[in-house]
N, C-alpha and C positions, 0 to 999 in steps of 0.2 A: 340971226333971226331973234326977234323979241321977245319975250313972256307973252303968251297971247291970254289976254283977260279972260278970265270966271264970267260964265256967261250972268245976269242979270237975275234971271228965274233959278239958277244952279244955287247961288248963295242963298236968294231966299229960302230953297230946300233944305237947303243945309242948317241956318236958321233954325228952324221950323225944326227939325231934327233932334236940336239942341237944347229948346224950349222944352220940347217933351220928354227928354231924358231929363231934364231938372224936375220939371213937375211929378214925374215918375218917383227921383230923387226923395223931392218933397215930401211924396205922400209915403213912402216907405218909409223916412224917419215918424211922421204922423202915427204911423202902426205900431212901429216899431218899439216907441214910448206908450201906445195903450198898454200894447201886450206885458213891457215891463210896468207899466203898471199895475194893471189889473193883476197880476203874479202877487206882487207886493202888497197889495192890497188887502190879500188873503190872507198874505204869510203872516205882516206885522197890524193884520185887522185897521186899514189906517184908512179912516173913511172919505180924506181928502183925495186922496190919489183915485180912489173909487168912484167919486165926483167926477174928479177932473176927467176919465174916460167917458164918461157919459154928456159932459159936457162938450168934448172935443169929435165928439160922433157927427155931427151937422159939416165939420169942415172935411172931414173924411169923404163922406159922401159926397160934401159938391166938388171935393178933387177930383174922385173916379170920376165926375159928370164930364168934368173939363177935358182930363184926358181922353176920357173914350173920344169925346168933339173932334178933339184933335188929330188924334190918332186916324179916324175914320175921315176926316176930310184932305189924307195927306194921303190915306189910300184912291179916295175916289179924283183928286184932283190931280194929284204927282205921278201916279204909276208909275211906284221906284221896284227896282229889280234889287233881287240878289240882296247883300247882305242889306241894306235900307230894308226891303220888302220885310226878311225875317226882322229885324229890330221893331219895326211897326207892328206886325202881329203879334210880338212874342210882349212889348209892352201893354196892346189891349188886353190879353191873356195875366200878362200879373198885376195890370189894373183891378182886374177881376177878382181873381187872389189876394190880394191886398185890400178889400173892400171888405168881403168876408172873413180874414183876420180880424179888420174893425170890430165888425158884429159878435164877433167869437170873441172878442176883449171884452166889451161890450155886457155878454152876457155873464163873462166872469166876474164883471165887476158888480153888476148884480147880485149874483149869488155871495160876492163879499161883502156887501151891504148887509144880506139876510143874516148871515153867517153873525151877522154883528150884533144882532139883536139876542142872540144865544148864547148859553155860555161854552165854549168847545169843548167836545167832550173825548177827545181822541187828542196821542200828538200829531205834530203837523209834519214830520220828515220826510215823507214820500211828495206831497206836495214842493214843497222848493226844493227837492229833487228832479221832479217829471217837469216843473217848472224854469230850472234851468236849462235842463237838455234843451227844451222847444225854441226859449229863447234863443241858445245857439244856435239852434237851426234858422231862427228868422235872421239872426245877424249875418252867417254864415252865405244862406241864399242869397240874401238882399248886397252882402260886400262882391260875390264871386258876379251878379250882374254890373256893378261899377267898374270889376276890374278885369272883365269879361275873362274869368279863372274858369277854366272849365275843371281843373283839380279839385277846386273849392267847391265847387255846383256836384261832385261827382263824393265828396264827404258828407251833404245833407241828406242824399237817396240813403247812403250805409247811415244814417242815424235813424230813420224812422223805425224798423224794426226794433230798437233800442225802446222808444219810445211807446211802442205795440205791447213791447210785456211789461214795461210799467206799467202801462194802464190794466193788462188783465190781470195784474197781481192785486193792486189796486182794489180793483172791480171787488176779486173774489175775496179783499181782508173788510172791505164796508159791507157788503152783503152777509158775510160771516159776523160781524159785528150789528146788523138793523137782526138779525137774527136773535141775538144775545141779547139787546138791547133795543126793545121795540117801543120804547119810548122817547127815544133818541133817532129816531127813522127822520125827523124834517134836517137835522143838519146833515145825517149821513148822505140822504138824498143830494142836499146841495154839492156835498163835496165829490160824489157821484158826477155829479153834472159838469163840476171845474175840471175834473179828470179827462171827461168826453171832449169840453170847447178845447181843453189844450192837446189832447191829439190829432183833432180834426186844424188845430192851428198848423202844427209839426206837417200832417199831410197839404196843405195849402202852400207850406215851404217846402216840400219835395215838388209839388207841381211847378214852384219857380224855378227851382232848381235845374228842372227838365226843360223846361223852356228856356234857360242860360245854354241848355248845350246844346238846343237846336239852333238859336242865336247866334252863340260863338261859331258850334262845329257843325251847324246844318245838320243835326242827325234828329232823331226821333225817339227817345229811349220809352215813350210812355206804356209800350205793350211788353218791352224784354224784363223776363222774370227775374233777370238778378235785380232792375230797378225799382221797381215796383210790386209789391205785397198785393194780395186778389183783397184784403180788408182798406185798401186805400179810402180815401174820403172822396167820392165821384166831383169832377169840377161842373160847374153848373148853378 
């Protein structure tokens, strides 16, 4: 008996499938160069990289549009089971995530603009410090979905806590500092602010994270306490 043929409608599914994990692809490199940049931005005050996030925000946004389209008309017209069905959901889901990284680069690199018109009045080593971790964790999220590693998706959840007492150590050395220094309150404030968009970045790459291991391994980790911290960044 012969190879019997790929049904006609199956390939196009498939297709279809393939399309949207590239475009998913696409926009996660997209992010994934704001966020390094907006980081960088801050560290070496370089107001082109600072530009170029704000510039590159319009194609961000019409990717999410694209892919939600997509996504949503391969649920309502395909009705794919099983691992398809998780891959479609769990792509709207870090569409979502990945839009909001934008905004959160976005704002950083705002605040690296401001920051520019001042003279810094603190060093900068906690910042490309907290600034690393995060990006790890984008890189990390975003590779363990290409290589559906649920190992890897299972190392961004153990870094945000990492990321949690950065920022309140953080928190409490600017604060102790706009205290000392209350004339210096508008840059402290900003870098306040760079502190906040990159951990709420960090939690946007733990909710991909979770969604890789629903994907891969169909499970659900977003309410178990070892995965998730009660201070997470709500998705929405």
């Amino acid at each position: 008996m012969g190879v019997q043929p790929v049904p006609t409608q199956l390939r196009h599914f498939d297709q279809e499938l393939e399309q949207l994990k590239s475009k998913l692809l696409a926009m996660s490199a997209l992010v994934e160069s704001a966020v390094y940049r907006s980081i960088t931005a801050v560290v070496q005050k370089d107001r082109k990289l600072a530009e170029e996030v704000l510039t590159n925000e319009a194609r961000v946004n019409q990717m999410e549009l694209e892919i939600d389209d997509q996504a949503i008309s391969l649920l309502a017209l395909q009705q794919p089971m099983a691992g398809d069905l998780r891959l479609i959901t769990s792509a709207l889901k870090i569409n979502n995530d990945l839009e909001r990284m934008g905004d959160l680069a976005v704002n950083i690199a705002q605040r690296a603009l401001a920051l520019m018109e001042e003279p810094m009045v603190q060093p900068m080593i906690d910042i490309p410090h907290i600034g690393a971790l995060v990006q790890s964790m984008v890189r990390k999220a975003l590779d363990s979905f290409v290589a559906r590693d649920a190992e890897l998706a299972h190392s961004v959840l153990a870094s945000d806590d990492a990321v949690d007492n950065l920022r309140t150590a953080f928190f409490h050395e600017l604060i102790s500092f706009m205290q000392r220094e209350p004339n210096h309150i508008p840059q402290a404030l900003n870098l306040l602010s760079i502190v906040r968009n990159l951990e709420r970045i960090a939690d946007h790459s733990t909710n991909i994270a979770e969604d890789v291991l629903y994907y891969v391994k169909g499970i659900d980790v977003r309410h178990h306490a070892e995965a998730v911290a009660v201070t997470r960044e709500p998705r929405g």
